[in-house]
Every structure is written in C-alpha cells, then in structure tokens.
C-alpha positions in Angstrom: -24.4 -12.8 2.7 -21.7 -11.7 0.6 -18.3 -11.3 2.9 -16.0 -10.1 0.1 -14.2 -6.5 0.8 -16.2 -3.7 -0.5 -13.9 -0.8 -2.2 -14.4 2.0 -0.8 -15.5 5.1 -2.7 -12.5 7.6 -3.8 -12.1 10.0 -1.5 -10.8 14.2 -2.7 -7.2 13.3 -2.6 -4.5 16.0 -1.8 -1.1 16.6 -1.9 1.1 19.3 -3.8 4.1 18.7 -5.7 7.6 21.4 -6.0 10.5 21.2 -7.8 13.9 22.5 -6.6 16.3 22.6 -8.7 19.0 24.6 -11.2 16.8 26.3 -14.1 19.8 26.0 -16.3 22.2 23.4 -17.8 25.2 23.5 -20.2 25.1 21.9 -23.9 27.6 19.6 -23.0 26.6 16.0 -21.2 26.3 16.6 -17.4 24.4 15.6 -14.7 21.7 17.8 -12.6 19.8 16.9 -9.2 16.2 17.8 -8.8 15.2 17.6 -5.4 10.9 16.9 -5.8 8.9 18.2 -2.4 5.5 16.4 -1.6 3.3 17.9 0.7 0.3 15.7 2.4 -3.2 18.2 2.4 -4.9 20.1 5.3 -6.4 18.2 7.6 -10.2 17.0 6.6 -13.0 15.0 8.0 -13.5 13.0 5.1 -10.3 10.7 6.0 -9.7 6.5 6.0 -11.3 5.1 9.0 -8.4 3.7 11.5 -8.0 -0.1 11.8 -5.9 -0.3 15.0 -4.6 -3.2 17.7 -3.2 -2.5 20.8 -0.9 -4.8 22.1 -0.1 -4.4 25.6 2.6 -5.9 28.0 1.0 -7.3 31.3 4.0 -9.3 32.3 5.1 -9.2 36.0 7.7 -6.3 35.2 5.0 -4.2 34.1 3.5 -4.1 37.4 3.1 -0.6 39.7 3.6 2.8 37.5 4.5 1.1 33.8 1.1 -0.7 34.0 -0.7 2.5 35.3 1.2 4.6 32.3 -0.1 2.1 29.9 -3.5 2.4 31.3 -3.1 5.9 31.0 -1.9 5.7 27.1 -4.7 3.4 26.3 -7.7 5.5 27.3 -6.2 8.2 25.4 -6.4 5.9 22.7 -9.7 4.8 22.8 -11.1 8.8 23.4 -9.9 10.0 20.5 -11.3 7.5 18.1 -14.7 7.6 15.9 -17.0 5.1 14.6 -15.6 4.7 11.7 -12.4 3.7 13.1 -12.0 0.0 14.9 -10.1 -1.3 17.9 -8.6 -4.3 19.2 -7.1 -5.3 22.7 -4.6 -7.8 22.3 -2.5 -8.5 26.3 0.9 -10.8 26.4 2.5 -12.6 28.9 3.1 -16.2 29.2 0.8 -16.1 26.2 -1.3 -13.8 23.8 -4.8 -13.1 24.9 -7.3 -11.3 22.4 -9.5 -9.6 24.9 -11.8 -7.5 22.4 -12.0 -8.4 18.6 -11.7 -6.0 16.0 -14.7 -3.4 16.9 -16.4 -0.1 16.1 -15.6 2.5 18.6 -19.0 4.0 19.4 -20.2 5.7 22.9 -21.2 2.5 24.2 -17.6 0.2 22.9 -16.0 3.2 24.7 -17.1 2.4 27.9 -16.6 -1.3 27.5 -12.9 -0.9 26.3 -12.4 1.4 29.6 -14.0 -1.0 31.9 -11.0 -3.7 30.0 -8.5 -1.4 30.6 -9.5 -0.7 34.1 -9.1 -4.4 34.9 -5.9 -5.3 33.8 -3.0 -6.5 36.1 0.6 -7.6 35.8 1.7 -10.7 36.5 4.0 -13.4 34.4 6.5 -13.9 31.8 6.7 -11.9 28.6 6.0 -13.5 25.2 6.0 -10.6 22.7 6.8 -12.8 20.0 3.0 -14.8 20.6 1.2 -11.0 21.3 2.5 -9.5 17.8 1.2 -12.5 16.0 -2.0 -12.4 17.6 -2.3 -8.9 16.5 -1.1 -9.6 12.9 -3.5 -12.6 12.9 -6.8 -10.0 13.7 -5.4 -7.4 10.5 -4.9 -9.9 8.4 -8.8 -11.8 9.2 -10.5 -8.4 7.9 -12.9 -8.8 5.9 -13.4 -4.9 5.2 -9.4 -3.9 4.4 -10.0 -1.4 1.4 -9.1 1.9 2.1 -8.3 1.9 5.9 -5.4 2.3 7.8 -4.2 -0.4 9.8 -1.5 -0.7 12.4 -0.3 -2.2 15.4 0.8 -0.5 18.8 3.4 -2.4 20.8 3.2 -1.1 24.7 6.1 -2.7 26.6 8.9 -2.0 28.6 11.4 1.2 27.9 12.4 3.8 29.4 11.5 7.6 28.0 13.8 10.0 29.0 12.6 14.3 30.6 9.3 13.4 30.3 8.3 13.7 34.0 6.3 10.2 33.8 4.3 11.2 30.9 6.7 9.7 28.0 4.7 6.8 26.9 1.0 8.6 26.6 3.2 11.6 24.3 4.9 9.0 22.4 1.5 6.9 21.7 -0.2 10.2 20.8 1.6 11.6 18.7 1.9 8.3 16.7 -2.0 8.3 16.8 -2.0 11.5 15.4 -0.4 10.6 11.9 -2.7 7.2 11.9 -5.7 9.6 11.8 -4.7 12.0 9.3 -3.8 10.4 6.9 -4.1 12.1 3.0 -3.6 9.8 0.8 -2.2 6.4 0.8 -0.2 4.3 -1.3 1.0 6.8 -3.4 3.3 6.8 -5.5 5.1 9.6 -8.2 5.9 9.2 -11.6 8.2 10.9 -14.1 8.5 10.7 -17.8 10.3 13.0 -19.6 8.7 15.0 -22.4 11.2 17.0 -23.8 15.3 16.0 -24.8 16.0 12.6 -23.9 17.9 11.7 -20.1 18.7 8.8 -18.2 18.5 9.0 -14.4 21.3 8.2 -12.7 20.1 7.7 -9.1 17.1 8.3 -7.1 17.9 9.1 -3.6 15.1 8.3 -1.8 15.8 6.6 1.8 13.7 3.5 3.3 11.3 4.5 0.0 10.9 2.0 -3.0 12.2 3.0 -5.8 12.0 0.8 -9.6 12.1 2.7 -13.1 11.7 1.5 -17.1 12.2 3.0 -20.3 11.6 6.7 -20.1 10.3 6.2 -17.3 10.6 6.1 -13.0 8.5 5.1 -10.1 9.0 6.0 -6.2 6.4 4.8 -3.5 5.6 7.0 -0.9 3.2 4.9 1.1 0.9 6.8 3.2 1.7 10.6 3.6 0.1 12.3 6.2 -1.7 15.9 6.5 0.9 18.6 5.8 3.9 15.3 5.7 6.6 16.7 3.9 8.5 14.1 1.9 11.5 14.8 -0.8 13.5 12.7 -2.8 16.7 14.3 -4.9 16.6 12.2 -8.4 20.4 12.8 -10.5 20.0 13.1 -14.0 22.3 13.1 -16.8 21.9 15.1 -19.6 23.2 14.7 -22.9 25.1 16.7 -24.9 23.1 18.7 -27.5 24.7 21.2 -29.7 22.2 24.2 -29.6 20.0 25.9 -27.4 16.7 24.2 -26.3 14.0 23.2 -22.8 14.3 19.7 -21.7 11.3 19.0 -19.9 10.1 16.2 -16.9 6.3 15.6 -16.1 5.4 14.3 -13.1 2.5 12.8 -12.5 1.0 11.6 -8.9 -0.6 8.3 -8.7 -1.7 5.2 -6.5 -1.5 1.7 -6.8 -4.0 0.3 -4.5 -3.0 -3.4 -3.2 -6.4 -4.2 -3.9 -6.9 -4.1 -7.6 -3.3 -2.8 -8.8 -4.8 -0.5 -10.8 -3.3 2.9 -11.0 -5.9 5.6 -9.8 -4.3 9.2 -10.8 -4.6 11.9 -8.3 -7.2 14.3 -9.3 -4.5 17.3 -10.4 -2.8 17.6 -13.8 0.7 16.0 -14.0 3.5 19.5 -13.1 6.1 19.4 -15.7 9.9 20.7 -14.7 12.1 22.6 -17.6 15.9 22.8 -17.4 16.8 25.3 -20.1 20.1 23.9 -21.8 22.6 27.0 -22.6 25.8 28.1 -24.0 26.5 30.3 -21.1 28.4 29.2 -18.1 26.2 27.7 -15.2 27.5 27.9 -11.5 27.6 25.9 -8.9 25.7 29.0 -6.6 22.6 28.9 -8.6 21.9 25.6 -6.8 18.8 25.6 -5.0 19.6 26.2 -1.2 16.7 23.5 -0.1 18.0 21.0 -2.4 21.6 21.8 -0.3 20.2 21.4 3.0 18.5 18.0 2.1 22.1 16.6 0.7 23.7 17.6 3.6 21.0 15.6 5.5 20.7 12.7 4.2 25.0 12.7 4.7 24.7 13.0 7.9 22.4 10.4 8.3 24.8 8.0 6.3 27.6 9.0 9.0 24.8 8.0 12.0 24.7 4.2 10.3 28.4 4.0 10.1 28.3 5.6 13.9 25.5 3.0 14.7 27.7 -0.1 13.0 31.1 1.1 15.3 29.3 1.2 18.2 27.5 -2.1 17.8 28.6 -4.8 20.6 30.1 -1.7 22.2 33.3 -1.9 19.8 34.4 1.2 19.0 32.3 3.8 20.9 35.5 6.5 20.5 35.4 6.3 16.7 31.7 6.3 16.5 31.6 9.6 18.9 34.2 11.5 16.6 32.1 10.3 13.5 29.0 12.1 14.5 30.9 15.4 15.9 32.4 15.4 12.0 28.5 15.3 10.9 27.4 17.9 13.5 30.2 20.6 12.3 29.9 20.1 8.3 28.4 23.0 6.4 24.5 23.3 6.0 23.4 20.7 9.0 20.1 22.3 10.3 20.1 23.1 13.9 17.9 20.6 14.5 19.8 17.7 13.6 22.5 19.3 15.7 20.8 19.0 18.4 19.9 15.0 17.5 23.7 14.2 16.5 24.5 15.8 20.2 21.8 13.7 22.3 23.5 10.4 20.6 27.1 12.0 21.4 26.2 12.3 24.9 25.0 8.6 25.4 28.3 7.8 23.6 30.3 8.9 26.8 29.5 5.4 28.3 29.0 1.9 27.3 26.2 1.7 30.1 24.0 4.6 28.9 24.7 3.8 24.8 23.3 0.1 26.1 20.6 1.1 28.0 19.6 4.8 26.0 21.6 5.0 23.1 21.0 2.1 21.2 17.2 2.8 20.9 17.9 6.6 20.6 19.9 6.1 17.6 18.0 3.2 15.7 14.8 5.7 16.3 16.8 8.0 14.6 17.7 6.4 11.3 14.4 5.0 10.8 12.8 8.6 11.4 15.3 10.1 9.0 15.0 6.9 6.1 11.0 7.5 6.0 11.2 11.2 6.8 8.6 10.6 9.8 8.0 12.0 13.2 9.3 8.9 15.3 9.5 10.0 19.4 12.8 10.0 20.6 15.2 11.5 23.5 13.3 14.8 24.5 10.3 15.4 22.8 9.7 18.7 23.6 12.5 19.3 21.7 13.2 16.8 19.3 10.9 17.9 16.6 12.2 17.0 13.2 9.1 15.3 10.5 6.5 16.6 13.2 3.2 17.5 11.7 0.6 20.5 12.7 -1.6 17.2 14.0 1.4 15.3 15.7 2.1 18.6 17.6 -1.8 19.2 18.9 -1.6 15.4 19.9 1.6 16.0 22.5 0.0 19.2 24.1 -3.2 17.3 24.4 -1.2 14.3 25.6 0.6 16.0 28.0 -2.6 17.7 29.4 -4.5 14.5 29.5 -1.2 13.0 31.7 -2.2 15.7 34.4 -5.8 14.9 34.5 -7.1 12.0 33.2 -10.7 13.0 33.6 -10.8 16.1 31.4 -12.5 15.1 27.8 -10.5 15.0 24.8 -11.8 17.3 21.6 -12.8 14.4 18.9 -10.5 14.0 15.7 -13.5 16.2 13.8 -12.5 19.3 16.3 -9.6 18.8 15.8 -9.8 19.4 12.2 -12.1 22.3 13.1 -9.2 23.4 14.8 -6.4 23.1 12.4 -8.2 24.8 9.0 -10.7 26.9 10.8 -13.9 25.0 9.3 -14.9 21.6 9.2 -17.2 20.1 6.5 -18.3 16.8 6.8 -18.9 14.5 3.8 -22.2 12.7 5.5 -22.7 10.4 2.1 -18.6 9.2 2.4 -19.1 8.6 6.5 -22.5 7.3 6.1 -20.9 4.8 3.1 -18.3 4.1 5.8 -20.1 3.0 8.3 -22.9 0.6 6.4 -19.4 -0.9 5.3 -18.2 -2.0 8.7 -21.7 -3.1 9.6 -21.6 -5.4 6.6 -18.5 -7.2 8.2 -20.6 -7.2 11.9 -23.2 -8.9 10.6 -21.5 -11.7 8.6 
C-alpha cells in the first residue's frame, strides 16, 4: 500500500486584515508606519486534526501531589480530543519510555489512555533531554503530516504561583485550546505596492520571520489561531513627488505550505492601503492611536530583555528593577502590561524569588510578547494579555474540572456551538480526515 502523505483537502480559510495608519503624507521624502492587524476566524468545526505528544516527568521528585496534578492535566487532555486528532504518551526518568504510539482518540483509546494514566508512578532520575527526543522522534515518523497540527507537551517540575493546586491543569488547557483552534496555518502576508514607488525601511515584527525583494515584502505568521490578533508596524519611506497624488500598498494573504512550497492564496481579494501625498501640513496627532499603543509595547518589551540581561547570574537586580518601573510609567503602556512589568518588579525584590519565580516569569513573558501569544504566567486569572475567546472557555472549564474530576467535559464541537451560536459540520472534510489517518493504521 502506498504510505506517502496524502494532502489534505483546502479547508474555508479565514482571517481579516486592517490597516492603521496616517491617511496623509507630505510631498517631500519622509517616512510613515502602518501598523497591519490580522485577525484569526470564528471558531469552526471544520479545523486541522491535532497531532499531539505528551511527555510526562515520572522521576522520583514528581512523586505525591505533582504526579497526581499531572494525572489530573492529562485526562483533561485526552477528554477534550476527537477522532480526528491523535495522541501519544511519552514518560521520562532514567530513560524515555513511549508507552502509546501515535493514536486516534476514539471512545474506546479514551479509556485505554485513562487506564495508562491511572497506572503511572514516580520513581528515578530525570532525563528530559532522552523524553523530548523520543517525542520529536514519533512527529517526525508520521506518515500523515499534511495539514495537522503537531506539538509536544513537556509536564515536569515548576512551581505555578495563586492557583490553589490547580496551576498546571489551567496552564495545559489553555495551551490545548489554541492547538484546537487553529484558522489557518502557515500563513504568511504579502505587500507590493501599486501605486508611487517606496522602499521599506523596517518591518517590526517580533519573534516573526521577516525577508522582502524588489517591490516587494514577506512576513510569516505561522499558525494563527481563532480570533488571534497579530500586528506588525512596517516603516516606509516615501519619496519626494512634486504634486498631489494616492500611493497605494496591496496586501495580499497567502500560505506556503512546507509540503509542496507552493503559495495557496487565501480565498479573499488582496486589501489595498492609500496614503494621499499633500501640500498641506500633516501632524503628528493624526497618528492612529492603536498604532501608538502597539509602539509603546513593543518598547517596553525591549526594556524587559535589557531587564532580563541585568538580572542574569543575579548581577544587577537594582538596575534591572528601575529599568522596568521606567517602562511601567511611560506614556501609552496598557494597564495590562502594568500589571505584568509589576509581577516581575516584585520578584526583583530578592535574588531568591527572581531565581526561583522570576526567571521563568520573565522569559514567559518575552516569548508571549515576541509571538504575541497567550503563554500562562504569574496569575492567570489575571494575567490575560494574547488570550483568545477559546483559551478563556478552556481555564473556566479547567478550573471546574480541578474541583471534580468526574464531571464530563463539552467536546471541542460544543464548544464551537458555544462560541458562534451554531455549529455546522463539514461531514465530507471529517469524513476525508479520518479515511486519511486510517490509511497510516493500516500500513
């Protein structure tokens, strides 16, 4: 039988697209900023089945109430996957041990995961280094890859801070919850100008790849969840024309599936952007107040790295602590961050709780704000910045589940139901779906 990958069939793709920026320009050569918004689709049944490895710490340190909130974590886990989504159990130690391969989750895998979960203890060294690779090792031996999400979960020691016991199930759901909604993936957004020529000066765009060519420039996205917001402010300089005319951008939304490396344009027309170049003054206050806020982010994240590099070995906690209060009181930082910058400034206070809290606190941080993603840190009821509609269902579920384990979970299509009101289900796109993964079962 033929083992080779089987693409899957396009699914609707959504995601909008808005511009933010100053609708005017002088004659004169200048630069402008654009800041361009992307926003993943509702939430819809007809998403990427979930390719997913757990790998758990069993080591003797994970022994009493780690092990049992682990347990706890998993089973939420395995409820709130379909058939079209796939598991793996991968335990660590002294050594890796894959104790399920890569399998559908049906009604009858579900009991047979819990009945694995239900029998693990801790007991032995910990080699995380020998349980990561194992899980790599089962992605990577796929046969069926195209169009599915795959990840690895790492469950090991930590400490979650005012979460009443309940910190790793909320911080496993809530990452669960952007793995199964997500609207498009591998995307990527493109911009040629039509109109006047430009040159673009920078692309300020975080963690997120960005390469350009003549007349033209490329940022990858990756994945982007349901209702993911994700912006990128691109600088622009204009040349200097001598009378009164539009220069215009298009943008167009693609992806550039690792499979074939073939672009596949989203299904809506390419959104152009006009700047109208004039005679008359522009000011500074017609600035778009979004576009503002999301500079004066992404500078205070800048002072967080340089906070992150003084405190590093414990050197300079003092200068790092007076660094972030400087981001905290400039103009235009949102309330929330405020609140972030201050849960890092308190763990400053000591060398003992920056070692023990601070350190991951703050690294959770900057990789939340680079991608612009939900990443659980500090208090979580709070600390809400990049969360989704989905990501916050997932902690009240999470946090209900905690209480009592035994009450069922509404499946990932209620939950849909749940977020836009109805739920129609593509039967020919699950159905395709599934006789894919069987294909791989059989060979």
């Amino acid at each position: 039988m033929n083992n080779e990958d089987e693409p899957r069939k396009q699914r609707t793709l959504s995601v909008q697209l808005a511009f933010k920026h100053c609708k005017r320009a002088p004659l004169k050569e200048c630069k402008i900023k654009v800041m361009l918004e992307l926003t993943g689709g509702d939430s819809t049944s007809d998403r990427p089945g979930l390719d997913l490895v757990l790998v758990m710490d069993v080591s003797g340190s994970m022994e009493g109430e780690k092990l049992d909130q682990v347990k706890t974590a998993m089973r939420f886990v395995v409820q709130k996957l379909s058939p079209i989504d796939r598991l793996s159990i991968v335990t660590f130690s002294n050594i890796a041990t894959k104790l399920c391969p890569l399998q559908q989750v049906t009604e009858a895998s579900q009991r047979q995961l819990q009945q694995l979960i239900d029998s693990l203890v801790a007991q032995g060294a910990t080699n995380i280094i020998d349980g990561l690779r194992t899980g790599a090792n089962i992605l990577t031996d796929r046969k069926v890859s195209d169009g599915r999400v795959a990840s690895i979960m790492l469950m090991s020691d930590g400490h979650v801070q005012d979460t009443g016991g309940a910190g790793l199930i909320m911080a496993v759901a809530q990452c669960l919850a952007g793995l199964l909604t997500v609207a498009i993936e591998e995307l990527e957004l493109k911009m040629e100008w039509v109109i006047g020529e430009l040159h673009i000066v920078k692309v300020n765009s975080g963690n997120l790849k960005s390469y350009g060519g003549k007349g033209h420039e490329r940022v990858s996205f990756g994945n982007l969840y349901s209702r993911e917001v994700r912006r990128v402010i691109v600088e622009l300089l204009l040349p200097a024309i001598d009378s009164e005319r539009s220069t215009e951008i298009e943008v167009t939304l693609v992806r550039y599936p690792s499979k074939t490396g073939r672009p596949e344009f989203i299904s809506m027309p390419p959104k152009t952007m006009s700047v109208w170049r004039t005679s008359m003054e522009v000011f500074e206050e017609e600035m778009p107040p979004e576009l503002l806020m999301e500079e004066a982010r992404l500078h205070a994240v800048e002072m967080l790295h340089q906070a992150m590099y003084l405190a590093e070995d414990m050197r300079d906690l003092g200068s790092a602590k007076a660094l972030l209060v400087e981001a905290q009181n400039r103009e235009r930082c949102i309330p929330e961050l405020r609140t972030e910058l201050q849960g890092i400034i308190d763990l400053l206070e000591a060398p003992e709780s920056y070692a023990k809290h601070g350190q991951p606190y703050t690294a959770s941080s900057s990789i939340s704000h680079r991608l612009e993603r939900y990443a659980a840190r500090g208090n979580m009821e709070t600390m809400r910045l990049f969360a989704t509609p989905r990501i916050d269902e997932y902690l009240e579920q999470a946090k209900k589940f905690h209480d009592d384990p035994t009450i069922p979970l509404p499946s990932t299509d209620d939950d849909v139901q749940q977020e836009v009101g109805v739920l129609n289900i593509n039967v020919a796109s699950r159905a395709e779906e599934m006789r894919r993964l069987s294909l791989e079962i059989m060979v």
